[in-house]
Structures are given as C-alpha cells and as structure tokens.
N, C-alpha and C positions, 0 to 999 in steps of 0.2 A: 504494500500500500504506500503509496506518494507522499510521503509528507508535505502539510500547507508550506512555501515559500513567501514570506514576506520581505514587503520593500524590492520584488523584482520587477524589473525592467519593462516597461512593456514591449511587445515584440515587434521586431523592426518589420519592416515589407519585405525585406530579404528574408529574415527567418518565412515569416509565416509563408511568401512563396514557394521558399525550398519544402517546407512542411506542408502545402498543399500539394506539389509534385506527389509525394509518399502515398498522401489520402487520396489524390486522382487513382492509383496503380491500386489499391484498395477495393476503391468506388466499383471497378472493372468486375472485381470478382464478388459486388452486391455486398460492401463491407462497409458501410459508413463514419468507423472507426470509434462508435459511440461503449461498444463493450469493452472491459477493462480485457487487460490481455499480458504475457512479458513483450515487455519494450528495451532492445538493445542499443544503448548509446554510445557512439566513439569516438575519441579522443588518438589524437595522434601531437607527438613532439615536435613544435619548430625547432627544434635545437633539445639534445641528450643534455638531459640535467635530473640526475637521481633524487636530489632533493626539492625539486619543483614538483618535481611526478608523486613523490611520496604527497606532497601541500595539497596537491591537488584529488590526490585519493582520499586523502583526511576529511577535506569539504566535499566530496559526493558521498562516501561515506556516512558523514552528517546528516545528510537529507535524505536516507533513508536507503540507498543505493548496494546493490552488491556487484564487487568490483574483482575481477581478472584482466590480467594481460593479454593483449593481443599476439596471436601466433609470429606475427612479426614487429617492426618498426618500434618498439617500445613505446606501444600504445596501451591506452585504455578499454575496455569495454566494461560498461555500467550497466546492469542490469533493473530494471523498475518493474513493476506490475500496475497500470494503470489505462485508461483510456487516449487515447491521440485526435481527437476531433473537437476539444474545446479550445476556447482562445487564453484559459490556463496552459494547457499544453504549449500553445504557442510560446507564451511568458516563459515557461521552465525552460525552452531549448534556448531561447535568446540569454536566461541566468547562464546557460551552460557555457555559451559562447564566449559568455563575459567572465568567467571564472577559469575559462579553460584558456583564455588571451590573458588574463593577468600571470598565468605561471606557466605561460610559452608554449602551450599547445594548443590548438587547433579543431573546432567541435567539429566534426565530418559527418553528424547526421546521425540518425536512427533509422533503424529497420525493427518490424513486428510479425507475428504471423497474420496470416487470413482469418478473421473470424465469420463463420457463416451461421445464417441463422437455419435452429433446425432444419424446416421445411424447405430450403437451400440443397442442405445436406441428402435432405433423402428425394429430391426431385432430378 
C-alpha cells in the first residue's frame, strides 16, 4: 500500500504525458489503470556514487517502497502496490523524479501488469 506523500510537487506535463503513454498501452488491453496492482519503478545513475544510491534507497524506502537492484547499470527498481490512473499517481512519479535528480539518478519510468476485469478474462 502507497503511502500518503505530502508537500509533492504537482506533476509536470512531461510527467503526466510520459504516464499517459503507459495508461494509453493499458487502455489497449480494456485496463483503465483504476485497480491497485505491483507497480515497478526505475531508477538508473547519472554518474556511480555508492553513497547517493544508498540516500536514495533510504527515501523510497521511507515511502513505503520495496527496493532491488537492477540486473545491470547500478540501478534501482522500487517496487509499490497501488493504482496508476489518478493525478496522485501522476504527483508520486514527478516526487520520484525530483528525488531521484537530487542524488544523481535519473526516474526512467514505471511498468505494471495488465489488469483485466473478470468478464475480460473469460470472454
């Protein structure tokens, strides 16, 4: 579950269009992005600094987030459970962006599964 984020940012037009790209590819497969689901967020380093990477696990961490290393690039991958079609959603990835630019790495986006409703499922 997401913990509430206060004092975040609201979301730039670039976030929220990058985050409707996501929910377009969604929409495709009748998934309006309204059911909670895991959501993968990733982080990647403008420059190798062990002790940014750690700052920065600390504060996703904080916010409720479970956190592994990317297979390569000495990146992030945050894990959530939450929904992606509110304009909170949008706010959280624009926090991400801004949290992930103050200790040199780079938000690169989230991916989530498909959720279909029943009757989806069995037609």
């Amino acid at each position: 579950m997401r913990k509430t984020i206060h004092a975040v940012s609201a979301a730039t037009a670039v976030t929220k269009s990058k985050n409707d790209q996501v929910r377009a590819a969604l929409l495709d497969h009748r998934d309006d992005g309204s059911d909670e689901r895991n959501i993968f967020h990733y982080f990647y380093p403008r420059r190798t600094n062990a002790v940014r990477a750690r700052e920065l696990g600390s504060e996703l961490v904080a916010l409720g987030l479970k956190l592994k290393a990317t297979s390569s690039g000495g990146g992030l991958v945050a894990e959530e459970f939450g929904e992606v079609a509110s304009s909170g959603f949008d706010n959280l990835t624009q926090h991400f962006s801004e949290i992930a630019e103050r200790s040199g790495f780079e938000y690169d986006g989230w991916e989530c599964e498909v959720k279909q409703s029943p009757s989806d499922v069995l037609s």
